[in-house]
C-alpha positions as CSV (number, residue, x, y, z in Angstrom):
1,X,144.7,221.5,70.7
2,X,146.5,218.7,69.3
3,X,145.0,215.5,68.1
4,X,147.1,212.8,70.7
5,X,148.5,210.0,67.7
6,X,147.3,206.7,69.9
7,X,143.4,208.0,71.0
8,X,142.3,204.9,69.4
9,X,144.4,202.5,71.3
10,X,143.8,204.5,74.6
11,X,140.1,204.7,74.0
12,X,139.7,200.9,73.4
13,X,142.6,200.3,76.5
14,X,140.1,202.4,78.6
15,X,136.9,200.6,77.1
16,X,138.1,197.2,77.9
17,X,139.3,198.7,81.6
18,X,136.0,199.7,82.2
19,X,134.5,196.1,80.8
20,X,137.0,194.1,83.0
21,X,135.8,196.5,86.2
22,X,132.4,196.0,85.8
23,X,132.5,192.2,85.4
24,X,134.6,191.8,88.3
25,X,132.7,194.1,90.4
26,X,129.6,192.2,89.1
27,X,131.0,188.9,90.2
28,X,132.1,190.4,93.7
29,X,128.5,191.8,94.5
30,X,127.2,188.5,93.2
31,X,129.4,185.8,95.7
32,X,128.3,188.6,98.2
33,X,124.9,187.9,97.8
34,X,124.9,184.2,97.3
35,X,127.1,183.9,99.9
36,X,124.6,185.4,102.2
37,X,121.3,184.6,100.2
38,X,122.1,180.8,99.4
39,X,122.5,180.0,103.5
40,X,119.4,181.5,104.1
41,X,117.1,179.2,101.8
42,X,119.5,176.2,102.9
43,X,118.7,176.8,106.7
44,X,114.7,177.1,106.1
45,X,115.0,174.2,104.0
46,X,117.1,172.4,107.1
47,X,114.6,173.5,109.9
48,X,111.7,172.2,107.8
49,X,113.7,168.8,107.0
50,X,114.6,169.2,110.8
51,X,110.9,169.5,112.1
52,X,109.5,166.5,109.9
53,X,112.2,164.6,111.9
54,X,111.3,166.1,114.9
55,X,107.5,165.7,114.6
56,X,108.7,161.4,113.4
57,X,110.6,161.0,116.4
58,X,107.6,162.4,118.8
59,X,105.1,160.1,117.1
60,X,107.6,157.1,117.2
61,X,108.1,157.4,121.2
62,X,104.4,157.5,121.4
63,X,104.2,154.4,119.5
64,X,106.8,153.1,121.6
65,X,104.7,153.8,124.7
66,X,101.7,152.7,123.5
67,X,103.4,149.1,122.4
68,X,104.9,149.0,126.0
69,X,101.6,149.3,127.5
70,X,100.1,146.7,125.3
71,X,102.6,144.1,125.9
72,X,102.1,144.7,129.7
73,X,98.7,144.5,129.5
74,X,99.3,141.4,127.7
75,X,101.7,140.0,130.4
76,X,99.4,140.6,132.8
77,X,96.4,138.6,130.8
78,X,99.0,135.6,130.7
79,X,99.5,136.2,134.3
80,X,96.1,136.1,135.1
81,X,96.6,139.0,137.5
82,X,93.4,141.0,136.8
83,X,90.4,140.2,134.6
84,X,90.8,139.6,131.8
85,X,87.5,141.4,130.1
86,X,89.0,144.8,131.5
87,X,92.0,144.2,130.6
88,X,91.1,143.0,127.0
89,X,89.1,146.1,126.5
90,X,92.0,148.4,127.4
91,X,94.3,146.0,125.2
92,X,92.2,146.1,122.4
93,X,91.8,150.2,122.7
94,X,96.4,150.4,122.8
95,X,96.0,148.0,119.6
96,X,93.3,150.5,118.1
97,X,95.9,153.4,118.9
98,X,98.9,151.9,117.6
99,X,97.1,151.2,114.3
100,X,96.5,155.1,113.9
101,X,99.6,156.4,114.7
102,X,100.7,153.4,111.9
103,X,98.5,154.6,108.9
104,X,99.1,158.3,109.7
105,X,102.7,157.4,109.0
106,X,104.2,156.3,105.4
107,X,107.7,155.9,106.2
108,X,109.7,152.8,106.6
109,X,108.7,153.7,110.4
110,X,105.1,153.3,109.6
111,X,105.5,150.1,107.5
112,X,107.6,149.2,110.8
113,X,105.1,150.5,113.1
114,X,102.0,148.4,111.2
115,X,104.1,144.6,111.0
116,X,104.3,145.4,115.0
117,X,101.3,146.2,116.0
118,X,99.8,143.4,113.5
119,X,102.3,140.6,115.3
120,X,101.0,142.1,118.8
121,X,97.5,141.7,117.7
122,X,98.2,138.1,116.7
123,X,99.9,137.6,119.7
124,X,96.8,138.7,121.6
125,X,94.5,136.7,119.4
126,X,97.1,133.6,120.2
127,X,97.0,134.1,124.1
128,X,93.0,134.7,123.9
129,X,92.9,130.7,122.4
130,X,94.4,129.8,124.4
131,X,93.0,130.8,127.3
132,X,90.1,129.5,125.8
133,X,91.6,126.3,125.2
134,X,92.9,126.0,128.9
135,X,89.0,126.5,130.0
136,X,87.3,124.3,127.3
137,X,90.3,121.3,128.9
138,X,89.5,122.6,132.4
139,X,85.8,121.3,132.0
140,X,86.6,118.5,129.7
141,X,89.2,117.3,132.6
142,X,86.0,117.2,134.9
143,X,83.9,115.8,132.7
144,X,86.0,113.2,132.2
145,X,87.3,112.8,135.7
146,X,83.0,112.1,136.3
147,X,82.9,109.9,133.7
148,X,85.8,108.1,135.1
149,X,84.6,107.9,138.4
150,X,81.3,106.6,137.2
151,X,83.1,104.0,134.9
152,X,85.0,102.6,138.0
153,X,81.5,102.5,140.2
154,X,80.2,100.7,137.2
155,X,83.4,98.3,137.0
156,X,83.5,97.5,140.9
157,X,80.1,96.8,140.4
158,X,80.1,94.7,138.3
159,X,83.3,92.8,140.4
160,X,81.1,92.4,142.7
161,X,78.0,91.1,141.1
162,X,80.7,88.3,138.9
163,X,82.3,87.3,142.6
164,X,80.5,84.1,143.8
């Protein structure tokens, strides 16, 4: 058989065919696979980010509750509807709660959630003084009113003992 004159150029044309091919075959397979490999890791990544958020959101509404029924239960101390040593204990048991659900969380929700339940606390401790306060000037008010009315005994008295 003959020798063909351009084997050299053919077998380099078909060597660098065959390069070409594979690299392009290579980068098909591979966008095939990331395209269908990358979404996967991206959605588990999403439904973990997405169940954080969801597991926030449930603790934040029962915050939410739990600061609702505080401040109610507060109302109804100002009120004076109930008594107030019940209602205390149960007030001082939602403040107790809403302190846990604050430290468990270390979001900006958490930090959020502690600055409110430390206001309501004060705001308890406030109304509590008060109250006190209204019944330490409640028996100062008849103490005084006594004192008064012995004063003016004392003064009409002493009218009538100056009257000649």
């Amino acid at each position: 058989m003959e020798q063909v004159l351009n084997r050299v150029d053919r077998n380099q044309a078909f060597i660098k065919f065959l390069i070409f091919f594979l690299v392009t075959i290579v980068l098909v397979v591979g966008a095939i696979f990331v395209n269908y490999r990358l979404p996967s890791k991206e959605n588990s990544k999403l439904r973990e980010m997405s169940e954080v958020q969801r597991q926030s959101d449930e603790e934040e509404l029962k915050f939410i509750a739990l600061m609702k029924e505080a401040v109610a239960l507060q109302d109804s101390i100002k009120e004076g509807v109930v008594q107030s040593g019940a209602i205390k204990t149960q007030l001082d048991n939602k403040l107790s709660s809403l302190y846990q659900i604050a430290k468990t969380d270390n979001t900006i929700y958490g930090q959020l959630n502690k600055v409110i339940a430390d206001k309501l606390q004060k705001l308890e401790d406030q109304r509590m003084r008060i109250a006190d306060i209204n019944k330490n000037s409640e028996a100062r008010y008849s103490s005084m009113q006594a004192e008064l009315q012995k004063c003016q005994t004392n003064l009409n008295d002493a009218r009538q003992v100056a009257k000649p």
